[in-house]
TORKOL-4160 file (C-alpha; in steps of 0.2 Angstrom, whole numbers, padded with zeros to 4 digits, m for minus):
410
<pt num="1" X="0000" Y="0000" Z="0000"/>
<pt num="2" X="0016" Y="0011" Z="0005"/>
<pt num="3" X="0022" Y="0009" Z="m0012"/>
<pt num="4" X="0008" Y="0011" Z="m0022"/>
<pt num="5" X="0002" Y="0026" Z="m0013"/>
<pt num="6" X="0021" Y="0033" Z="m0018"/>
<pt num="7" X="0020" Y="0029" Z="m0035"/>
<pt num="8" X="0004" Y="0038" Z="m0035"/>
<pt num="9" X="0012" Y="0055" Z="m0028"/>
<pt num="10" X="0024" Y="0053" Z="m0040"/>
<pt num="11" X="0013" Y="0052" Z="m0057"/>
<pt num="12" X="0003" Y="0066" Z="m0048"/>
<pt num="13" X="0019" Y="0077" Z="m0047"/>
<pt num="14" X="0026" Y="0070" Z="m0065"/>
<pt num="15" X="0009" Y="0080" Z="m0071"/>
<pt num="16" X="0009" Y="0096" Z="m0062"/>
<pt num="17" X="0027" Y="0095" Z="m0070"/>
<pt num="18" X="0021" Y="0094" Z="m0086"/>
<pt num="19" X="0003" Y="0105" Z="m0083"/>
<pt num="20" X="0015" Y="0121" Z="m0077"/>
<pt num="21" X="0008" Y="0140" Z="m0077"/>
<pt num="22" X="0018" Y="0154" Z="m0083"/>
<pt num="23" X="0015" Y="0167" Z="m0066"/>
<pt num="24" X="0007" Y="0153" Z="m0058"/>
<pt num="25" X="0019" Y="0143" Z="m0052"/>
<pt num="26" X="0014" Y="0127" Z="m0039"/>
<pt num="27" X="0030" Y="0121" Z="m0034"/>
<pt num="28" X="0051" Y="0122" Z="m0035"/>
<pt num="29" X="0048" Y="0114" Z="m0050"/>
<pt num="30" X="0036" Y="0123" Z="m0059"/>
<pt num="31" X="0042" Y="0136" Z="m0052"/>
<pt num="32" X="0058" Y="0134" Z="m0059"/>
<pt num="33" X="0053" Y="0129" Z="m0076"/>
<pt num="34" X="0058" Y="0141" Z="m0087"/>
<pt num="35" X="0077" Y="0142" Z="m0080"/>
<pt num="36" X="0079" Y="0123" Z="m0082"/>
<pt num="37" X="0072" Y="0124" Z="m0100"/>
<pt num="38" X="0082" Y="0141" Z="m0106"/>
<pt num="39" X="0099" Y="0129" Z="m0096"/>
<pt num="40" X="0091" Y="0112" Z="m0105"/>
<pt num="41" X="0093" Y="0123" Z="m0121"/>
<pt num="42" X="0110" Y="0130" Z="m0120"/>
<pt num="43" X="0116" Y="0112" Z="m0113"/>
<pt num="44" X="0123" Y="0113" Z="m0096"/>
<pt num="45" X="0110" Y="0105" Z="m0090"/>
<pt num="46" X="0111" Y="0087" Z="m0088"/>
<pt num="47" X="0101" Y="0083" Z="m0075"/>
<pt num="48" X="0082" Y="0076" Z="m0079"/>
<pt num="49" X="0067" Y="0077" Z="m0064"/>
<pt num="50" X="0062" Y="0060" Z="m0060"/>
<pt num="51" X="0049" Y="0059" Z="m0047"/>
<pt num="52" X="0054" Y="0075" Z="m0040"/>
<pt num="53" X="0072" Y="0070" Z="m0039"/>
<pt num="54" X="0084" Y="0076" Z="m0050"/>
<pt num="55" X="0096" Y="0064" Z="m0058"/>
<pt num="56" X="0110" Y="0065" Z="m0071"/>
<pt num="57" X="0109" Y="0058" Z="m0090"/>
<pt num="58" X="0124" Y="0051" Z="m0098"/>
<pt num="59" X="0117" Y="0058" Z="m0115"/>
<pt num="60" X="0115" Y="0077" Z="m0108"/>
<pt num="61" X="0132" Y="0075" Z="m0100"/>
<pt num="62" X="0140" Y="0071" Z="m0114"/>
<pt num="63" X="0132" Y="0084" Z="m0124"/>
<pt num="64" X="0139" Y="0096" Z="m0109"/>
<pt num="65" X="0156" Y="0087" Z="m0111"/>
<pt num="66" X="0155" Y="0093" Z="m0129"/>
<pt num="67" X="0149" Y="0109" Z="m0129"/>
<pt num="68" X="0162" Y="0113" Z="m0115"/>
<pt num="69" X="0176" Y="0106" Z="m0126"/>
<pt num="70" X="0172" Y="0117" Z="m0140"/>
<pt num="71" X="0168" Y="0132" Z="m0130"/>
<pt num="72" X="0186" Y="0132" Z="m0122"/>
<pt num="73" X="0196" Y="0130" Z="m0140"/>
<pt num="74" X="0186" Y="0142" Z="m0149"/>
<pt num="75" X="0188" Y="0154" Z="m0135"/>
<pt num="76" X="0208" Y="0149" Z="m0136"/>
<pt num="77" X="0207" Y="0155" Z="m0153"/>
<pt num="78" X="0198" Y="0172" Z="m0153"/>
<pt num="79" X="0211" Y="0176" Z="m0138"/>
<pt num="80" X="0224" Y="0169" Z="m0149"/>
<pt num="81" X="0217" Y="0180" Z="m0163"/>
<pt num="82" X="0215" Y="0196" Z="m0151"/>
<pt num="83" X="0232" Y="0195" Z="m0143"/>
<pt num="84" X="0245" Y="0186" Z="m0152"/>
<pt num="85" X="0241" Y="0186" Z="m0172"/>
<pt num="86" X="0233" Y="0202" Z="m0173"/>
<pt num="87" X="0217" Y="0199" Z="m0183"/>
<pt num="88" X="0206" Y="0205" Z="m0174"/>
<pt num="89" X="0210" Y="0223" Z="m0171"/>
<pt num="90" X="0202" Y="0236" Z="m0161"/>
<pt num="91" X="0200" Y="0255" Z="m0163"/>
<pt num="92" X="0204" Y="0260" Z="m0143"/>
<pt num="93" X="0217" Y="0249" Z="m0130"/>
<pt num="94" X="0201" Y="0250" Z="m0119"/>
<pt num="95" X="0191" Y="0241" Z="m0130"/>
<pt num="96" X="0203" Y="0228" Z="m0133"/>
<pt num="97" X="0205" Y="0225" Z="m0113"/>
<pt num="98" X="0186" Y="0222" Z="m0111"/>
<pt num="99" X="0185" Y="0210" Z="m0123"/>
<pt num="100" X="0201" Y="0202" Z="m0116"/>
<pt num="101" X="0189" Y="0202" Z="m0100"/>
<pt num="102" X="0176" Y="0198" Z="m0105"/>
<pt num="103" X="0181" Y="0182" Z="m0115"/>
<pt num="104" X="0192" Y="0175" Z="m0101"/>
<pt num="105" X="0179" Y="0177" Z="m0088"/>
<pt num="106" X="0167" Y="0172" Z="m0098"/>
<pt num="107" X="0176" Y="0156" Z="m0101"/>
<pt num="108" X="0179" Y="0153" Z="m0083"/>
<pt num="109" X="0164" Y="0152" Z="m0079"/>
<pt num="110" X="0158" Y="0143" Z="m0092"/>
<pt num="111" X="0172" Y="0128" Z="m0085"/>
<pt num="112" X="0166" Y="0131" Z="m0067"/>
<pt num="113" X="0148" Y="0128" Z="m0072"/>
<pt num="114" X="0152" Y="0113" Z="m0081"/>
<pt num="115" X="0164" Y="0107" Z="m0067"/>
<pt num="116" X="0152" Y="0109" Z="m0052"/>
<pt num="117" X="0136" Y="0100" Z="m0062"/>
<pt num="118" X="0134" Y="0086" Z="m0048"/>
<pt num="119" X="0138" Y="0099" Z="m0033"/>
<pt num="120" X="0122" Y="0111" Z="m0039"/>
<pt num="121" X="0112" Y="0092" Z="m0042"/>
<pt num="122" X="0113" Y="0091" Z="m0024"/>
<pt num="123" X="0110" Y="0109" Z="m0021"/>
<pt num="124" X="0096" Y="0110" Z="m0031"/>
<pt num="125" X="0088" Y="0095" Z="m0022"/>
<pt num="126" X="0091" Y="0101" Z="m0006"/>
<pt num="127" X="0081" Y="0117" Z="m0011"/>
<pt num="128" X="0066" Y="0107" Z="m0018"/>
<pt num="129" X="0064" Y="0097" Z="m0001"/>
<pt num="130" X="0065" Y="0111" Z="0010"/>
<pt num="131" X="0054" Y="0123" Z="m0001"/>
<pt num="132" X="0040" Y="0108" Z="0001"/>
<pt num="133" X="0037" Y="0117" Z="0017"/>
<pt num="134" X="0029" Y="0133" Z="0008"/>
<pt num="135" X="0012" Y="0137" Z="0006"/>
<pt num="136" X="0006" Y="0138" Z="m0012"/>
<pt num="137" X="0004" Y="0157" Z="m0013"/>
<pt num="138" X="0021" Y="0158" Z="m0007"/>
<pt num="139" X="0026" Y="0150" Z="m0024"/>
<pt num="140" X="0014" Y="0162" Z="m0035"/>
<pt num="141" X="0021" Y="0176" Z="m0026"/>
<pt num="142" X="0039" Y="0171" Z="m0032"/>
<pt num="143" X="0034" Y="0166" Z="m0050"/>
<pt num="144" X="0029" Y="0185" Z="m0054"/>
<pt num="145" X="0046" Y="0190" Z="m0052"/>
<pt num="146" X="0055" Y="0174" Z="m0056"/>
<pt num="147" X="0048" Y="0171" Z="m0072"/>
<pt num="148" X="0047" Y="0187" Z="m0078"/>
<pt num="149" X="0066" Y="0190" Z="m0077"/>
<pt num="150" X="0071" Y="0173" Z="m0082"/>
<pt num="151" X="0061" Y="0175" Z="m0101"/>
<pt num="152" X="0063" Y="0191" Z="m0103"/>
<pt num="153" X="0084" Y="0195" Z="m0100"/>
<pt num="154" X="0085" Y="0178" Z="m0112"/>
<pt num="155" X="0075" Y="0187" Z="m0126"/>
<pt num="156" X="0082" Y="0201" Z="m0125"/>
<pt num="157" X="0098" Y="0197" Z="m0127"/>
<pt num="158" X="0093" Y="0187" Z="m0142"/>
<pt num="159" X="0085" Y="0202" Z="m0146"/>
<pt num="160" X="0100" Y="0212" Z="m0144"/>
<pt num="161" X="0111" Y="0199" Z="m0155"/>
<pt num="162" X="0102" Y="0204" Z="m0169"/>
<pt num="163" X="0107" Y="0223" Z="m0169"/>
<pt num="164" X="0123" Y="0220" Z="m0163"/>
<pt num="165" X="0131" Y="0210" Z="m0181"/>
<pt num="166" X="0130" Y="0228" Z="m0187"/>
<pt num="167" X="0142" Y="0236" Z="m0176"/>
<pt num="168" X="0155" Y="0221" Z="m0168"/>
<pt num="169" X="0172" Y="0218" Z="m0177"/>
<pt num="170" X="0168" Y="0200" Z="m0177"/>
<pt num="171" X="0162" Y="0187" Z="m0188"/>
<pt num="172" X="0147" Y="0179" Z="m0189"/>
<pt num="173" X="0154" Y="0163" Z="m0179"/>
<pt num="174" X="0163" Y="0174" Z="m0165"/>
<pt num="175" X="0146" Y="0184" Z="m0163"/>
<pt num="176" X="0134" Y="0168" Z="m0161"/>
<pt num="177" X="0148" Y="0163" Z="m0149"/>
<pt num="178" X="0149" Y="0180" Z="m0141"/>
<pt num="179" X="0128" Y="0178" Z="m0138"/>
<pt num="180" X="0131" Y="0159" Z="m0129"/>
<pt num="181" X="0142" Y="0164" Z="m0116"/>
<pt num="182" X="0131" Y="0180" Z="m0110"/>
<pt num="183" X="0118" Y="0167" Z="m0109"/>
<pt num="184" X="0127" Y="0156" Z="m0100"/>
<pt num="185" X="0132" Y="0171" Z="m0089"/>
<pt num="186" X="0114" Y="0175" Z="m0087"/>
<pt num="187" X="0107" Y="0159" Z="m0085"/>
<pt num="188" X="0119" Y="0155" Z="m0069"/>
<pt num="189" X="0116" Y="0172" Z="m0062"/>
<pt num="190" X="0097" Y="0171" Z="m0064"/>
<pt num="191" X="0098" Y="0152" Z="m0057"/>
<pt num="192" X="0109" Y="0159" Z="m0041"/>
<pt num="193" X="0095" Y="0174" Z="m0040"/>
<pt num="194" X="0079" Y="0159" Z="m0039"/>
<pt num="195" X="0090" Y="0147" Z="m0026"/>
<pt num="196" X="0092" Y="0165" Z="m0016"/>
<pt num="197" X="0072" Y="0170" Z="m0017"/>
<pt num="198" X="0067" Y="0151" Z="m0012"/>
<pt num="199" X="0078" Y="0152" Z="0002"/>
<pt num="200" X="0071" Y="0169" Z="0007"/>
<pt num="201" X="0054" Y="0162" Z="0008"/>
<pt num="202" X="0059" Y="0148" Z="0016"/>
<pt num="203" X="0065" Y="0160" Z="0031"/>
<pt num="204" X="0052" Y="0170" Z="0031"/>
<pt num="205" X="0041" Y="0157" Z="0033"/>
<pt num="206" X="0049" Y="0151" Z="0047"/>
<pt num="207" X="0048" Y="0169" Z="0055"/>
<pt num="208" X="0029" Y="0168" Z="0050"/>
<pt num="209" X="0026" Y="0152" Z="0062"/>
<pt num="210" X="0036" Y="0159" Z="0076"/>
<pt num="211" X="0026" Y="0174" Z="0075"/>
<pt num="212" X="0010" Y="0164" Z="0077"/>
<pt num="213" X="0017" Y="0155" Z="0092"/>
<pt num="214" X="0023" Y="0172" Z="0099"/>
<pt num="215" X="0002" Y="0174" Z="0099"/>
<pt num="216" X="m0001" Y="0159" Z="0105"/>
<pt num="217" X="0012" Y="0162" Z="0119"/>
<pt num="218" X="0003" Y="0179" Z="0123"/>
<pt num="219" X="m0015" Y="0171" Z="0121"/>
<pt num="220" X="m0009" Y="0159" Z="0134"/>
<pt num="221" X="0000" Y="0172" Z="0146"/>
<pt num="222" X="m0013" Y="0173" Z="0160"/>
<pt num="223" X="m0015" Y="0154" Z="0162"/>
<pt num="224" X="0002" Y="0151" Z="0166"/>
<pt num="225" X="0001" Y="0150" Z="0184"/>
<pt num="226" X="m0008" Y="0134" Z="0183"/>
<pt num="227" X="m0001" Y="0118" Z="0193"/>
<pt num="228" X="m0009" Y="0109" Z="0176"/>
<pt num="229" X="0001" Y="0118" Z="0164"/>
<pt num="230" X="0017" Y="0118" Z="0171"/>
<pt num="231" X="0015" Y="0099" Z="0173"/>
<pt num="232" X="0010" Y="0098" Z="0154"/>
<pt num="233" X="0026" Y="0109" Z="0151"/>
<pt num="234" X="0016" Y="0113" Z="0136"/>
<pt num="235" X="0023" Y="0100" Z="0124"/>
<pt num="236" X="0012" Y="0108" Z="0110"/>
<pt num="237" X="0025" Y="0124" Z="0107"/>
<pt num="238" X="0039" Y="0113" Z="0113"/>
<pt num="239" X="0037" Y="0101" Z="0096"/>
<pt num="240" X="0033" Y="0116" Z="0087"/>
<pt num="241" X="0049" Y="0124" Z="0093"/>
<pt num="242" X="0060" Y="0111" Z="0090"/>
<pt num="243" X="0055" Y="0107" Z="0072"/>
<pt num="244" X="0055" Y="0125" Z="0068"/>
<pt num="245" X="0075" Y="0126" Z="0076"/>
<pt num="246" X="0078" Y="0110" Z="0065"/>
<pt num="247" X="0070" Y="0119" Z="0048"/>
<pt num="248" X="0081" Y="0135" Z="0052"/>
<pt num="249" X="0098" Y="0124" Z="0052"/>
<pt num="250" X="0091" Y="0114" Z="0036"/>
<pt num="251" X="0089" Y="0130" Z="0028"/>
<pt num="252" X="0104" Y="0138" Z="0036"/>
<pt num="253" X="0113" Y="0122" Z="0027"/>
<pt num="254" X="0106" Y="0125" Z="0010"/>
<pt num="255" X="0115" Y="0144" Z="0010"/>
<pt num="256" X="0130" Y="0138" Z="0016"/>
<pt num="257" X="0129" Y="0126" Z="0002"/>
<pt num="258" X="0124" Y="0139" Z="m0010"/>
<pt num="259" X="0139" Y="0150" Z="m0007"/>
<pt num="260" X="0151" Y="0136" Z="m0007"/>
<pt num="261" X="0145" Y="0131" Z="m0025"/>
<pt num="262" X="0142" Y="0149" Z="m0033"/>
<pt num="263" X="0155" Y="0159" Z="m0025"/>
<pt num="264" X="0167" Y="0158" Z="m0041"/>
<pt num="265" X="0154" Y="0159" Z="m0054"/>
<pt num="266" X="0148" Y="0174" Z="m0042"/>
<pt num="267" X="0164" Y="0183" Z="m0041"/>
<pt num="268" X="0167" Y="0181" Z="m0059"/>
<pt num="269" X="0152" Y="0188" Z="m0061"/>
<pt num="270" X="0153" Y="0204" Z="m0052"/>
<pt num="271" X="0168" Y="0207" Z="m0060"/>
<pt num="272" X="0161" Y="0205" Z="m0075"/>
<pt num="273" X="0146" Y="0216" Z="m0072"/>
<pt num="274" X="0160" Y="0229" Z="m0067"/>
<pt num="275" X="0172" Y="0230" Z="m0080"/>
<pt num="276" X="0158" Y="0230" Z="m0092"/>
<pt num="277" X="0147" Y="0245" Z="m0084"/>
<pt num="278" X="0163" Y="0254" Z="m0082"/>
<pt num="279" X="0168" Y="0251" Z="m0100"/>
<pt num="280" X="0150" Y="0254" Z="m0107"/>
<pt num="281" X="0149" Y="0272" Z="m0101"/>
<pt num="282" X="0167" Y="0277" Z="m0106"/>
<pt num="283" X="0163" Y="0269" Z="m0123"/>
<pt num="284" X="0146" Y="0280" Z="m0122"/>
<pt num="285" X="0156" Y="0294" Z="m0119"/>
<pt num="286" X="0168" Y="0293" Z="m0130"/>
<pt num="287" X="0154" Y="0292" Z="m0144"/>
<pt num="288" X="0151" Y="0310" Z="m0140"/>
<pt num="289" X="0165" Y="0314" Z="m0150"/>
<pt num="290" X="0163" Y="0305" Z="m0166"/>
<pt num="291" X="0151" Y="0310" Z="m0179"/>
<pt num="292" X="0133" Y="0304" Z="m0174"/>
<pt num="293" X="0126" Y="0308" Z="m0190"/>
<pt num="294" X="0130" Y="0290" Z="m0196"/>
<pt num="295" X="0120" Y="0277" Z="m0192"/>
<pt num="296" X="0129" Y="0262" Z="m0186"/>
<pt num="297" X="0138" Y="0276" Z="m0175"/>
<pt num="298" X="0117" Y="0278" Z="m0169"/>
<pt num="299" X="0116" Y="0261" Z="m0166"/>
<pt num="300" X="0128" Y="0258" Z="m0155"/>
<pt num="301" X="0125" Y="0272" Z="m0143"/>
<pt num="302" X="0107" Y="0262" Z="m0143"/>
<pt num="303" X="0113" Y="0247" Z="m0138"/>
<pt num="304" X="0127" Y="0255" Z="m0125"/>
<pt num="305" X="0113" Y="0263" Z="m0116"/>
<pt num="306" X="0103" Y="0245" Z="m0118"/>
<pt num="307" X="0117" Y="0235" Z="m0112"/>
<pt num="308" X="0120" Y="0248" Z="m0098"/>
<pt num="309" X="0100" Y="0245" Z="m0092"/>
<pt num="310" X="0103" Y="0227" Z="m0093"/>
<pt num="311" X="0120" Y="0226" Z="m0083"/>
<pt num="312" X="0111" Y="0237" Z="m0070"/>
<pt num="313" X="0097" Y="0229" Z="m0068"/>
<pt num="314" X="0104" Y="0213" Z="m0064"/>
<pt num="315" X="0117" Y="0216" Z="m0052"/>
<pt num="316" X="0105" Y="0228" Z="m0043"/>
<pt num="317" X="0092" Y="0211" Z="m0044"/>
<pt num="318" X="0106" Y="0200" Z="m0035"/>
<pt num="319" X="0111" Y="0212" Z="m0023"/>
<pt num="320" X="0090" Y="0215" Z="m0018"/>
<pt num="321" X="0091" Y="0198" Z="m0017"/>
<pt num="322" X="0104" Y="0192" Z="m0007"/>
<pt num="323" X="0100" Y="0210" Z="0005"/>
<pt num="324" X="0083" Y="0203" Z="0010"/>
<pt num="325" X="0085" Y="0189" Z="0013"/>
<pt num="326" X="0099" Y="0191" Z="0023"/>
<pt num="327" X="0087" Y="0203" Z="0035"/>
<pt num="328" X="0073" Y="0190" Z="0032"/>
<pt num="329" X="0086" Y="0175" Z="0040"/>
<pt num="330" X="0091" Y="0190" Z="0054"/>
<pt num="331" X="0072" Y="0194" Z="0058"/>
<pt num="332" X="0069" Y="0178" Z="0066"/>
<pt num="333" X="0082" Y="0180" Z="0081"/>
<pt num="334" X="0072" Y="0197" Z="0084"/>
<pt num="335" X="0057" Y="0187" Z="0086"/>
<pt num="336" X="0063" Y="0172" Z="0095"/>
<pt num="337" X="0069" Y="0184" Z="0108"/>
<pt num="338" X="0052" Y="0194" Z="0108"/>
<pt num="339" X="0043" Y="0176" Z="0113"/>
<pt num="340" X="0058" Y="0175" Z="0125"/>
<pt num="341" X="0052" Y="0190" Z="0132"/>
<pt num="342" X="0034" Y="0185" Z="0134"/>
<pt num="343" X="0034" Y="0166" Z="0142"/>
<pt num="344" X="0040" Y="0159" Z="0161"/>
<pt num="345" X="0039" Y="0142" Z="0157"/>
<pt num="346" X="0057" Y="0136" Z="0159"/>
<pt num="347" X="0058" Y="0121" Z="0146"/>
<pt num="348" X="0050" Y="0134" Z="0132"/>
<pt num="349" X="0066" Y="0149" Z="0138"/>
<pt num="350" X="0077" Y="0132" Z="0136"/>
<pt num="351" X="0070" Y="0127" Z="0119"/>
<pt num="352" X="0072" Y="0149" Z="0114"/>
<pt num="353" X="0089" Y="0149" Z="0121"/>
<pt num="354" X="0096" Y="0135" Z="0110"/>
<pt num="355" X="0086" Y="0145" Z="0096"/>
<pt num="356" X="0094" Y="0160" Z="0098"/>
<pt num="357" X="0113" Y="0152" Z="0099"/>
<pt num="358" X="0108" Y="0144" Z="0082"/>
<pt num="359" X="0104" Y="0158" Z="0075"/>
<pt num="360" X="0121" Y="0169" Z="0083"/>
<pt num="361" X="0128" Y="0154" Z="0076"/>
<pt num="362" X="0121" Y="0154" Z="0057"/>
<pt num="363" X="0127" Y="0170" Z="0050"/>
<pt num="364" X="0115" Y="0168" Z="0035"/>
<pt num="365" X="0122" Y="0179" Z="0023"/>
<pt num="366" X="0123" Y="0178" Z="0005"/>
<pt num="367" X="0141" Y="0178" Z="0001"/>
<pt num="368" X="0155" Y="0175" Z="m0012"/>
<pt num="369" X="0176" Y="0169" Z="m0003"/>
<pt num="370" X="0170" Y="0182" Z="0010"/>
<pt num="371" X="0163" Y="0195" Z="0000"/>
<pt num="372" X="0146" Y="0200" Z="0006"/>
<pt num="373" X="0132" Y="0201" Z="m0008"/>
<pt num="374" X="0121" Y="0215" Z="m0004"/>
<pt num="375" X="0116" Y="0234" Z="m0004"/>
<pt num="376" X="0134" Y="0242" Z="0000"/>
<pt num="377" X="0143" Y="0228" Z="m0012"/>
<pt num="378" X="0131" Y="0238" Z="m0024"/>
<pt num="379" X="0137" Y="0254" Z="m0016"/>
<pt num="380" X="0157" Y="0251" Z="m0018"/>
<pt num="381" X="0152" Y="0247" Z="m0036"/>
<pt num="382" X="0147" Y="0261" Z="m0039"/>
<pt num="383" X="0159" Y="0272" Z="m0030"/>
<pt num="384" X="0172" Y="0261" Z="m0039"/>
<pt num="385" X="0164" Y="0262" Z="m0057"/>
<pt num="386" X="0163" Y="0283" Z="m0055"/>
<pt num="387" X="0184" Y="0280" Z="m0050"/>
<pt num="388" X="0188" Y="0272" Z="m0064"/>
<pt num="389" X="0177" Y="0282" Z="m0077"/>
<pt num="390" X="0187" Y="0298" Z="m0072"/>
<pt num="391" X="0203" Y="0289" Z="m0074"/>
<pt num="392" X="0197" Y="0283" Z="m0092"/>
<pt num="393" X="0192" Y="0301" Z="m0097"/>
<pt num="394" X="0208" Y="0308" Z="m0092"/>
<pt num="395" X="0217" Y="0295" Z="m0101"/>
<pt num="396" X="0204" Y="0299" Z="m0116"/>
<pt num="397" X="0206" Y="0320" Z="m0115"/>
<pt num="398" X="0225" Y="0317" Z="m0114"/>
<pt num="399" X="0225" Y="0307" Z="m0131"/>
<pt num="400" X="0215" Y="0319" Z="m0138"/>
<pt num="401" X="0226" Y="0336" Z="m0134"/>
<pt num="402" X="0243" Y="0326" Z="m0137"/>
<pt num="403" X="0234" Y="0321" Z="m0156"/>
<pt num="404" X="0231" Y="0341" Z="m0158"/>
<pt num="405" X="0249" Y="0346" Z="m0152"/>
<pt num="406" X="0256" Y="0333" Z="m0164"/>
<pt num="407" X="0245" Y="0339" Z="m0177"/>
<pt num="408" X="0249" Y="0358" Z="m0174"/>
<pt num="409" X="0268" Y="0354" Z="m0175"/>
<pt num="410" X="0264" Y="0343" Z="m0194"/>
């Protein structure tokens, strides 16, 4: 009977799988969906959901094996081509240095993904079992936000592929491979963003049941001087406490996990997403000077300021991200020592006590090798960018008077 009524859960789930909602999303799964379909597509996904447990495929980890293999000599090659044989040329040196950027990180991350495939199996396992403990609304709450990000950044820069073969010195395979890794790039970082989200919920959901006992604890205040009660030691909020404590350190788990896995695809990331803002708006600048009666010349400033909004917009998401729920996971020792406050039963203080030096314990912070995802990473960011910028554009004004001196003196 235990087996059948098993195999009977798992058919059901196979079919909300399948019968998934775009903005009405059920479960991790469905909630999930179109990440692991845009990652299915761009093949470094090699895991397949039986029975809600994700398992690898020798078919899609060869196909990974392949695509990785042929990302990292093509990527030998256009580096080759940038830095040693010269056919590839650009017009500025800075140019030349974000690319230079751009392609190795790129490719890092694109080996990093490839080589942790079975370490984010587990992880993503982990976060489906805990997120079973969310109510449904949480899900449809998430799958506003989730699935609105995750189609549109991979259609826009599909979108944006399409304008840029008019402007890049590159041909056309160099720009089809130039549009796979920025996928790739955002596929990871929208994947990382989900994991953070799920385990937000997760904590505030655990912050939502102590502050339902805290009530319960209050409603129960004035009866608390009964022989009865102190002889029942209230075993009701005792269990409730203890799985509650247990369900903090699962999910505590799950982010250590997390930072473990994504800190070098994180940090190449942020990087990334510097070095490209910074060079974006020197580039934008530097556009001011040329003649913009030309088209292409029209063009590009479009997609500068384009690829300035979308840059933006995602660091700024991750950092939101990783910021709330960090004060989501810190909220709940504010509120296990409000209950503190409010109840004399010794055995529930005990219970409280040990729930407090869990959560002193558990610095649930979203982090890459130390350095803290949130809003004042997106402050030295910026800070940093504005340092830079001004560096560029005196590099740039210099060039330009030492060009009118030579000129003078010809």
């Amino acid at each position: 009977m235990i087996n059948m009524s098993l195999k009977f859960r798992r058919c059901t789930e196979c079919k909300m799988w399948k019968k998934w909602q775009l903005f009405h999303a059920t479960d991790f799964q469905s909630l999930m969906h179109p990440c692991f379909t845009f990652c299915r597509i761009l093949g470094i996904f090699p895991y397949r959901i039986n029975a809600s447990t994700f398992e690898t495929t020798k078919q899609r980890s060869i196909l990974a094996t392949v695509i990785i293999g042929i990302l990292c000599i093509y990527e030998l090659g256009v580096l080759c081509r940038i830095n040693i044989i010269g056919t590839i040329k650009f017009d500025t040196i800075a140019l030349a240095f974000e690319r230079n950027c751009f392609f190795t990180l790129s490719g890092f991350i694109a080996i990093v993904t490839y080589i942790l495939n079975g370490s984010r199996m587990h992880l993503l396992q982990n976060i489906m079992e805990i997120s079973l403990r969310l109510p449904p609304d949480s899900y449809r709450k998430l799958s506003k936000l989730i699935h609105a990000k995750d189609i549109f950044g991979f259609f826009f820069l599909i979108g944006q592929a399409t304008f840029y073969r008019f402007v890049l010195e590159f041909n056309n395979m160099d720009k089809i491979f130039i549009l796979y890794m920025n996928l790739i790039i955002l596929q990871m970082d929208m994947l990382y963003i989900n994991c953070v989200c799920v385990l937000k919920a997760c904590f505030k959901e655990i912050n939502d049941n102590l502050a339902n006992l805290e009530q319960v604890v209050m409603n129960d205040e004035p009866h608390l001087l009964r022989r009865i009660y102190h002889k029942q030691k209230n075993p009701f909020l005792l269990m409730k406490l203890k799985a509650l404590r247990k369900q903090h350190l699962i999910t505590s788990d799950a982010v250590q996990m997390l930072n473990t896995i994504f800190s070098p695809q994180l940090l190449a990331t942020i990087v990334i997403t510097f070095s490209e803002l910074t060079f974006l708006l020197y580039f934008y600048i530097f556009h001011w000077k040329i003649d913009t009666k030309n088209v292409n010349h029209k063009l590009l400033d479009w997609l500068l300021l384009t690829s300035l909004m979308y840059q933006c917009i995602k660091i700024a998401l991750m950092g939101w991200a990783c910021d709330t729920g960090k004060d989501e996971a810190m909220r709940i020792g504010t509120t296990v020592h409000e209950i503190l406050n409010d109840t004399i039963d010794e055995q529930i203080k005990d219970e409280l006590q040990l729930f407090s030096l869990q959560v002193l314990q558990r610095e649930n912070t979203f982090s890459a090798k130390g350095l803290i995802v949130d809003a004042t990473l997106l402050v030295g960011i910026v800070s940093n960018i504005t340092t830079y910028l001004l560096i560029l554009i005196q590099f740039l004004i210099t060039d330009q008077v030492c060009n009118k001196i030579t000129n003078n003196i010809t």
